[in-house]
C-alpha positions in Angstrom: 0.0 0.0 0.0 1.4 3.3 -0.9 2.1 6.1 1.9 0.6 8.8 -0.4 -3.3 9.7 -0.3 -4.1 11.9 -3.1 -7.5 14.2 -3.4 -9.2 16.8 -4.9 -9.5 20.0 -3.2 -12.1 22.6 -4.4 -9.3 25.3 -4.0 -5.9 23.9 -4.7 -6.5 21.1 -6.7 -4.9 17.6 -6.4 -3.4 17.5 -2.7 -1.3 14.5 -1.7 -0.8 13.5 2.0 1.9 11.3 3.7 -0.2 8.8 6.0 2.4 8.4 8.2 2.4 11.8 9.3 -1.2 12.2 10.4 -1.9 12.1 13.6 -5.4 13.4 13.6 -8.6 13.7 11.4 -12.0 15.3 11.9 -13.9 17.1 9.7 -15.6 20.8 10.4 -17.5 23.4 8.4 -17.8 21.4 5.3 -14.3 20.3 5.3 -11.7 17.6 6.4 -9.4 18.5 8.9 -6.2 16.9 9.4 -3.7 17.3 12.4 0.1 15.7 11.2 2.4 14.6 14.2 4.1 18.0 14.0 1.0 20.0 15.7 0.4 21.8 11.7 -3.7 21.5 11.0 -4.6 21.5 7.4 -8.0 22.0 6.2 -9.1 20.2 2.7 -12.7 21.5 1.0 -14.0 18.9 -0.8 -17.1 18.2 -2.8 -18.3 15.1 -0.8 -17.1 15.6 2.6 -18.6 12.2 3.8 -17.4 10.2 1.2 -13.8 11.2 1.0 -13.7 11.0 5.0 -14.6 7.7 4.8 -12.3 6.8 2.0 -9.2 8.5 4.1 -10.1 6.4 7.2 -10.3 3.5 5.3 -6.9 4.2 3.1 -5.4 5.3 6.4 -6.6 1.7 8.5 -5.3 -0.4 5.3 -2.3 1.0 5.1 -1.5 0.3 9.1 -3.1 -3.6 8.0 -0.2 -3.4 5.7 2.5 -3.0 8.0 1.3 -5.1 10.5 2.1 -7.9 8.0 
């Protein structure tokens, strides 16, 4: 499993994120949060905020599965 999660971000464009580094994730007003180990918050606006929350949890759980191996 790759340690880049790439999405689309109404404002920037593609946005790529090291799993590793994320230490947190919530979403709020409409867009995903995320927290990386370093204390930095990020927000990402994206068009389907439930759906692509979901899809990072799930990306973010597999790749952990992964190295468990």
């Amino acid at each position: 499993m790759k340690a880049v999660y790439t999405f689309i971000d109404e404002h920037t464009g593609k946005d790529y994120v090291l799993l590793p580094k994320i230490r947190e994730v919530q979403s709020a007003l409409g867009a995903i949060v995320i927290t990386f180990d370093n204390g930095d918050k990020k927000s990402f606006a994206v068009d389907n905020l439930k759906q692509e929350l979901e899809r990072l949890i799930i990306t973010i759980d597999a790749y952990y599965a992964d190295l468990k191996k």
